[in-house]
N, C-alpha and C positions, 0 to 999 in steps of 0.2 A: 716944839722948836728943835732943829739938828743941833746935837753938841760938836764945837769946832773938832776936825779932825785931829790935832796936835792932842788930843784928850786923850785917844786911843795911845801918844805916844810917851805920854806923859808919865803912866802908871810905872810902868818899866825902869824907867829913868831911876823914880823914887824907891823905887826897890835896890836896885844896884847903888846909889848914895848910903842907903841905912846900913847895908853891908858892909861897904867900904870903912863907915864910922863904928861898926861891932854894935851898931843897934839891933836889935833883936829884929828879926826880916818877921812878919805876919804871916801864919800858913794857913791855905785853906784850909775849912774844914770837910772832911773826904763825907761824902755822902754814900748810904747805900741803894744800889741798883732796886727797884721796884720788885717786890715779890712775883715772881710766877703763877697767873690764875691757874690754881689748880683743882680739881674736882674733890668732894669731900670724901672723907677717907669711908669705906664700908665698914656697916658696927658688922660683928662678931657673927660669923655664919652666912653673911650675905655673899653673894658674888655677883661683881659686876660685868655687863654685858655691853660694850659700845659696838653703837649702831654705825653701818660699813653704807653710807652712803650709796656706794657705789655698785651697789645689791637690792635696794631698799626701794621703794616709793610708796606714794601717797595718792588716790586718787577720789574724786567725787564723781556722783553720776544724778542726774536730773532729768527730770522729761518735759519736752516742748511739744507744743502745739503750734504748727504750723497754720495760719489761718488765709484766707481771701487773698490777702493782697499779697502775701509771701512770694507769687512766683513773681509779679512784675517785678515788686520790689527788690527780690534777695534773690532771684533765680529758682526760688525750694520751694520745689510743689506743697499743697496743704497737705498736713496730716500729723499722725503725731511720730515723737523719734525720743529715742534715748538719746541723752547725752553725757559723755564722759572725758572728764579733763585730766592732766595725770602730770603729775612732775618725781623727778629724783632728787630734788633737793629737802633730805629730811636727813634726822641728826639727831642723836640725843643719846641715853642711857638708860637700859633694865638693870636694874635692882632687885633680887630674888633671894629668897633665904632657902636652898633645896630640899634642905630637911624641915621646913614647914613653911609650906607655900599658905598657908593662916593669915600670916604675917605682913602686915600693912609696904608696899611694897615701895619705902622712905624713900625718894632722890629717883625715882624712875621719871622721867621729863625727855618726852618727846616734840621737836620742833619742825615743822616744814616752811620752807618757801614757798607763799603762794605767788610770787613773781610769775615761778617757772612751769605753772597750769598752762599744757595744752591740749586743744580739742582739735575735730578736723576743720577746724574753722578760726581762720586766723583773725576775722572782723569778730567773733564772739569773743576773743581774746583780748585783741585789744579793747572792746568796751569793758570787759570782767575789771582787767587791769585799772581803764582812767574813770570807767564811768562806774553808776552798780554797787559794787561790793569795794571799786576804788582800791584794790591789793597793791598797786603803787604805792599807797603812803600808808597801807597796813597788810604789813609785808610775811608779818610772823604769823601762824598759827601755834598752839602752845598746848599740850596734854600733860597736864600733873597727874599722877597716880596717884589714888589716897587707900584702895583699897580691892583687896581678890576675894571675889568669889566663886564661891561650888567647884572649886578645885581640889585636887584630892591631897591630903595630908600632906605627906611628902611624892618626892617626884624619882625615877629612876630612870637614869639615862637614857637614851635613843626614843623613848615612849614618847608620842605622840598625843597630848591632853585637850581639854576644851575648859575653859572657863570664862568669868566675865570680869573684864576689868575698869574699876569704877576710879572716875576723878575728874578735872575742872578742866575743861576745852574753855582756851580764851580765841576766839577770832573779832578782827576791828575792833579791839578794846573792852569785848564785852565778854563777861565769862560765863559760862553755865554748867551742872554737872551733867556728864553725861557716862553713858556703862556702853564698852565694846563685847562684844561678842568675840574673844580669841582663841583659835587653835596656835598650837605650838609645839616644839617639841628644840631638846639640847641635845648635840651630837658631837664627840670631838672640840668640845670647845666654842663650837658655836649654836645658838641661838636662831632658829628660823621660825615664823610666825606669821599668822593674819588675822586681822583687827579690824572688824566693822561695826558701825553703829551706825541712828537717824538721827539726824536733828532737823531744824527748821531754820530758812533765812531770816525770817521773819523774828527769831530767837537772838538776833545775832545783831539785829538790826539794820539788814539788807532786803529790800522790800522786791519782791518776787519779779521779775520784769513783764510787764503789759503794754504790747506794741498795737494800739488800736488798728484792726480788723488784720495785724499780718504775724506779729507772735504771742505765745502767752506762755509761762515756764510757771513747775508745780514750788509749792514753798517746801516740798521734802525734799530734803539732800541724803543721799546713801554715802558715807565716808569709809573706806578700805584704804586699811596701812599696812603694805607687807613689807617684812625686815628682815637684815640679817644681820644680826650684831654677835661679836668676836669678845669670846672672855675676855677680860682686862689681868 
């Protein structure tokens, strides 16, 4: 039910009466502003690296078989092709301790938009998106870092390293561990890198596609993330 409008005019009134009479007026109580989400602070020796979007991406690569029917149907003659999707929308945080890269590397969280995967095929996009793997309503993919290895002790500047970095890739809700393969190296402050690993759709809970007699796609996925993130 609407409250009569005179209500809104009401309050007022009674505030200026209690005054008039040296009643004590009621003051709000002042609330404070919402905290600032802010990222957690690095323990002792760490230094943080956030990732420069705008340098950075993410991409997958798959292979198709083209089959029978593919040319009436889709134009594309049989055969088979590489396929590679690729977006810039990734973001997140390294975490490194330089004087001992040992060290489990706490709060490094890597995130991409799979919205923004594209191939040279805008009909393979838009199915990836509504149909498939569905990246419309599971929009995030997610890399925690739990842990480096065969990397060398400590690190010195400009050098150029290789090691492998392990922790929990979530896509569509479903998480798995998994270990990148990364080259890297810090230079000036920043952080440049490439990180690839395999997984499976079929891992993830996205069932390989099989278009009778016209596509068929492998359940290997190749994942490369290359980044440039800027000390903090």
């Amino acid at each position: 039910m609407k409250r009569p409008r005179f209500a809104f005019l009401f309050l007022p009134l009674l505030l200026l009466l209690l005054a008039a009479c040296g009643a004590p007026v009621p003051q709000a109580t002042p609330t404070q502003p919402p905290a600032a989400a802010t990222a957690a602070p690095a323990a002792a020796g760490v230094t943080i690296f956030v990732i420069d979007p705008d340098q950075s991406q993410a991409s997958y690569t798959v292979h198709e078989q083209f089959l029978e029917n593919a040319l009436s149907k889709l134009g594309i003659k049989p055969g088979k092709t590489t396929v590679t999707g690729v977006t810039r929308h990734v973001e997140g945080e390294i975490r490194i301790k330089p004087d001992d890269l040992t060290q489990p590397p706490t709060g490094t969280v890597i995130k991409v938009d799979l919205t923004g995967l594209k191939t040279d095929q805008s009909r393979r996009d838009k199915w990836i998106q509504e149909k498939g793997p569905t990246f419309q309503k599971y929009a995030t993919a997610t890399f925690q870092a739990t842990e480096i290895r065969n990397a060398p002790t400590a690190y010195t500047e400009g050098e150029e390293i290789t090691f492998q970095l392990a922790g929990d890739l979530t896509i569509r809700d479903v998480t798995n561990p998994v270990v990148f393969d990364v080259t890297a190296k810090v230079e000036n402050g920043v952080l440049t890198g490439a990180a690839t690993t395999q997984i499976k759709m079929s891992d993830f809970g996205i069932e390989p596609p099989d278009f009778a007699k016209t596509l068929t796609v492998g359940d290997d996925v190749t994942i490369e993330v290359k980044i440039v993130a800027k000390q903090q």
